[in-house]
C-alpha positions in Angstrom: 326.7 26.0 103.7 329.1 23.6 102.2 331.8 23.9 104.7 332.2 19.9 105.3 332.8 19.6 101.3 334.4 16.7 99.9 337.2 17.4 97.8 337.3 16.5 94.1 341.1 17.4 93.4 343.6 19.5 95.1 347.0 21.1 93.9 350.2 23.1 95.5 349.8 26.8 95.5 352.1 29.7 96.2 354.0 29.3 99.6 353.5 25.4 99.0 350.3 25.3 100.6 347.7 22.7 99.7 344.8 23.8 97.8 341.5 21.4 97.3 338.3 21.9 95.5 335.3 21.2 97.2 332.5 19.5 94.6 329.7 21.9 95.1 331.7 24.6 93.5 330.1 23.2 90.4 326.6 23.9 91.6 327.8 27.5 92.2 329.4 27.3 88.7 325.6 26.3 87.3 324.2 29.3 88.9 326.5 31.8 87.1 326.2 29.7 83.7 322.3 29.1 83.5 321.3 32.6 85.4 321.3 35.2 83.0 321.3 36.1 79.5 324.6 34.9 78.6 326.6 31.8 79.7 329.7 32.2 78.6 329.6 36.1 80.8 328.6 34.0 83.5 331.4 31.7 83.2 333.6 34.7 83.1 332.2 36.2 86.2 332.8 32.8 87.9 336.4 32.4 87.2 337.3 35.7 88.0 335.0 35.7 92.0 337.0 32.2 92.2 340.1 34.3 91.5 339.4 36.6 94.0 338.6 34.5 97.0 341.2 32.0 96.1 343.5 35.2 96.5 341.7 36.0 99.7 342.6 33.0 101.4 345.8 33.2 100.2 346.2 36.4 102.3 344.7 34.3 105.6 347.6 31.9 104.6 350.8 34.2 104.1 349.8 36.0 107.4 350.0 32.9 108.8 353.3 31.6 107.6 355.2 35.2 108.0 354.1 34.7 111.7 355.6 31.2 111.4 352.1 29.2 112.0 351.7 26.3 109.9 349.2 26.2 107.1 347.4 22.7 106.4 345.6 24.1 103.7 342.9 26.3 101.8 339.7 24.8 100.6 337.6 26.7 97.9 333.9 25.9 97.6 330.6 26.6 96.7 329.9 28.2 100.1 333.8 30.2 99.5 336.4 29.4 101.3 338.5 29.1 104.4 342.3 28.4 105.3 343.1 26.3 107.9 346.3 26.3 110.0 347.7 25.5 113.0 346.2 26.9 116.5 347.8 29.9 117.4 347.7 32.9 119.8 345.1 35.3 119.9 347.1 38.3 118.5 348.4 35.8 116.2 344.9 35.1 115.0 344.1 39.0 114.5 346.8 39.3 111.9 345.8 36.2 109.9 341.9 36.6 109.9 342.8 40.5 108.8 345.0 39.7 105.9 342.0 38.1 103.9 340.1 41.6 103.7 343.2 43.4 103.7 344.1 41.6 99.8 340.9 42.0 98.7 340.9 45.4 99.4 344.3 45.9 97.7 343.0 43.8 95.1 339.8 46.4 94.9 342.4 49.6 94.3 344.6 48.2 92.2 342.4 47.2 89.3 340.3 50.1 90.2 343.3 52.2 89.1 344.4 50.2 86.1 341.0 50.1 85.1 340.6 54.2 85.2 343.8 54.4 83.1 342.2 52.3 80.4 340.4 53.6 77.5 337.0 51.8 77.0 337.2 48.1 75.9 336.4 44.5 77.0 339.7 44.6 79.3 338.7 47.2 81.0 335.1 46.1 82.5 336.1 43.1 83.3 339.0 44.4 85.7 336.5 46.9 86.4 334.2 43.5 87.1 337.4 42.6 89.0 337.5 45.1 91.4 334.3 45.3 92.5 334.2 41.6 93.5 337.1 42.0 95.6 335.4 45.3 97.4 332.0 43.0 97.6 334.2 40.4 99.0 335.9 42.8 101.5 332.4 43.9 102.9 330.9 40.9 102.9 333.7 39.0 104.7 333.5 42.4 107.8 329.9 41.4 108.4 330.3 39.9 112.3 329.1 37.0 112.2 331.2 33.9 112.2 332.7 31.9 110.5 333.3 35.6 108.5 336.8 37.0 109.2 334.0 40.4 111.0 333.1 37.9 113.2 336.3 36.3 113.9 337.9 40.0 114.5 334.8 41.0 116.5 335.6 38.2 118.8 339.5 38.6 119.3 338.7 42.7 119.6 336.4 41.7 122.7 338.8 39.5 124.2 341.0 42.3 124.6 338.3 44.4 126.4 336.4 41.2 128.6 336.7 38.2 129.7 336.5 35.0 127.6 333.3 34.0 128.4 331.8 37.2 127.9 333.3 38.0 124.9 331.9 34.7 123.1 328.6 35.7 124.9 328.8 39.3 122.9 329.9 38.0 119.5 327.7 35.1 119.7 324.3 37.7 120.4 325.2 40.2 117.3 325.8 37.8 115.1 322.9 35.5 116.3 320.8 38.9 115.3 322.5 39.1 112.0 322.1 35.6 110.9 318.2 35.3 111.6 318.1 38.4 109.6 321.0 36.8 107.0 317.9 34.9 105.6 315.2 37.5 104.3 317.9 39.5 103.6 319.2 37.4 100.5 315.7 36.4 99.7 314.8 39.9 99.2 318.2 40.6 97.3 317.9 37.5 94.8 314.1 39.0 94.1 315.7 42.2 93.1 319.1 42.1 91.9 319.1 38.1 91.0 322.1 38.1 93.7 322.8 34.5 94.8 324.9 33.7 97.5 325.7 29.9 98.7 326.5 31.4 102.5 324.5 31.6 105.5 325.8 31.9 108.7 324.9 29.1 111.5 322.3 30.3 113.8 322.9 27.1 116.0 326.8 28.2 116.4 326.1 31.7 117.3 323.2 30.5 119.9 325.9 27.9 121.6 328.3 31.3 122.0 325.6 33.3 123.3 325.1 30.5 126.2 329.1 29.8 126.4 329.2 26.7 125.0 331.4 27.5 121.9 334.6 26.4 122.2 
């Protein structure tokens, strides 16, 4: 949704990659704060989903640099996040668009078992909070549609299988289904869990794939 964000400030994160800030993380940060019963839980919820796909991009970056591609930089947002780099090969690309759900994911089983050695306290439901983000984050970033690492991987796994036109043709029609259905979908989660999510995949994208047209 926000994935043309201007960025407010930027700093140098591990590995010396550039990190910026997109504005409407703020609107994102509003969400959390005024939904709810208790701002400053909000807040905390916030910093720590920040965390975790700040982490997850990091992962898109180190697969990139142990494979010697170049890494411009990650931008966080209201919409997430991305990392760009340098064009690369295709089983290049597998590697780095993998490494984002693999963190999370490690992320997930680590705090789950710190948390499950933990007697009950404070600490321990917010690194139980912790964990379940990153799993959230994990499945949510499989779905495949693009620009979601699922739809990414779903498109490099057909290129291995079909041609290049047909394989953009394939990814582009399941995730074409998935993102007119993306829509209700959240509407009917944010009427009964109060979920919000500043994502929706780009029904226009997925119909240029679908006719070839994606580059």
């Amino acid at each position: 949704m926000f994935g043309q964000d201007t960025p407010i400030f930027s700093f140098t994160g591990p590995f010396g990659v550039r990190v910026e800030v997109g504005g409407s993380i703020f609107i994102l940060l509003l969400l959390f704060v005024g939904i709810g019963s208790s701002p400053l839980y909000g807040l905390i919820i916030f910093g720590l989903i920040m965390l975790a796909i700040f982490l997850h991009e990091l992962g898109h970056a180190w697969g990139a640099l142990v494979q010697g591609v170049r890494v411009d930089r990650i931008m966080i947002y209201g919409g997430g996040g991305f990392c760009q780099h340098a064009s690369t090969g295709r089983y290049k690309s597998e590697f780095i668009v993998a490494m984002g759900p693999i963190v999370n994911l490690g992320l997930w089983a680590i705090a789950s078992l710190i948390a499950g050695m933990m007697e009950p306290s404070l600490a321990r439901g917010l690194i139980r909070s912790f964990a379940t983000i990153n799993l959230f984050l994990a499945i949510l970033n499989m779905v495949p549609v693009q620009p979601l690492d699922g739809g990414k991987l779903l498109h490099l796994g057909l290129l291995r299988i079909l041609r290049p036109r047909e394989a953009m043709q394939v990814a582009g029609g399941i995730g074409l289904v998935l993102a007119i259905l993306w829509i209700p979908t959240m509407v009917w989660l944010f009427l009964k869990l109060g979920f919000v999510l500043l994502f929706f995949p780009p029904i226009a994208a997925h119909w240029r794939m679908v006719k070839g047209e994606f580059p």
